[in-house]
MARLO-500670 format. One record per residue (C-alpha): residue number from 0; residue in three letters; y, z, x. Coordinates in steps of 0.25 Angstrom, whole numbers, plus 5000, padded with zeros to 4 digits. Each point is the difference from the previous one (the first is absolute). Example, Ala and Ser with C-alpha at 12.3 -4.5 7.8 and 13.67 -1.06 7.14 Angstrom:
% residues 2
0,ALA,4982,5031,5049
1,SER,5014,4998,5006
This chain:
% residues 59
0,UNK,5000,5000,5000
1,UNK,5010,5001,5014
2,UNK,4999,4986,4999
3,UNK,5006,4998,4987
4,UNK,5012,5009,5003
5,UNK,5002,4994,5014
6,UNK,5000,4986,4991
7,UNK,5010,5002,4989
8,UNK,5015,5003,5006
9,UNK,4998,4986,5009
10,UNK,4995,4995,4986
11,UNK,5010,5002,4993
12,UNK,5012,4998,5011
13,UNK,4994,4986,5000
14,UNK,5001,5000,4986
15,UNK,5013,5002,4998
16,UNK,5005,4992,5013
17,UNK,4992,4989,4994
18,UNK,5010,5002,4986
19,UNK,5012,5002,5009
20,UNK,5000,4986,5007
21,UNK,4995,4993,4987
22,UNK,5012,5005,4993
23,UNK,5009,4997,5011
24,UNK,4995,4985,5000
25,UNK,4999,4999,4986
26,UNK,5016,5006,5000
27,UNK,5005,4986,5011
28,UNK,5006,4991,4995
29,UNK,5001,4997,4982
30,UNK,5013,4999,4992
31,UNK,5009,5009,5007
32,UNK,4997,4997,5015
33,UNK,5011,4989,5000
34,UNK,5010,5010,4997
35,UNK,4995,5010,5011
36,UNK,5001,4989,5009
37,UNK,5012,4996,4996
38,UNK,5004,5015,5002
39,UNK,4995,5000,5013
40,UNK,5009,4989,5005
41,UNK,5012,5004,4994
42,UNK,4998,5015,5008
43,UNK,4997,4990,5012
44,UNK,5011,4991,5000
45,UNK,5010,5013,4998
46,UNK,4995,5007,5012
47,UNK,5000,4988,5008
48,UNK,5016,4997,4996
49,UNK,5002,5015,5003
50,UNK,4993,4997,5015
51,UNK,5009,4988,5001
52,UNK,5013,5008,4995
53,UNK,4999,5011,5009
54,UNK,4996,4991,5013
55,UNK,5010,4991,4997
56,UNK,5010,5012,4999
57,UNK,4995,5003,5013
58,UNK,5005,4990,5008
């Protein structure tokens, strides 16, 4: 019976890591990843005028 209770917490953390990364992949991409991308290149293009402001302040 050792056996069974050295088997189950690795068991069950597979499991749920197995859930986890299904969820994850099954969350990518669908309606809403054009506006998160879109998102994500606005917050990019703002830190990247910002980097540009202040080096060019620099000078």
């Amino acid at each position: 019976m050792d056996y069974v209770s050295a088997l189950v917490p690795p068991v069950v953390m597979a499991v749920f890591f197995i859930g986890l990364v299904r969820v994850i992949v099954k969350t990518q991409g669908g309606a809403a990843k054009a506006k998160e991308d879109a998102a994500v290149d606005a917050a990019l293009a703002r830190a990247e005028s910002a980097r540009q402001a202040s080096a060019g302040g620099d000078a």
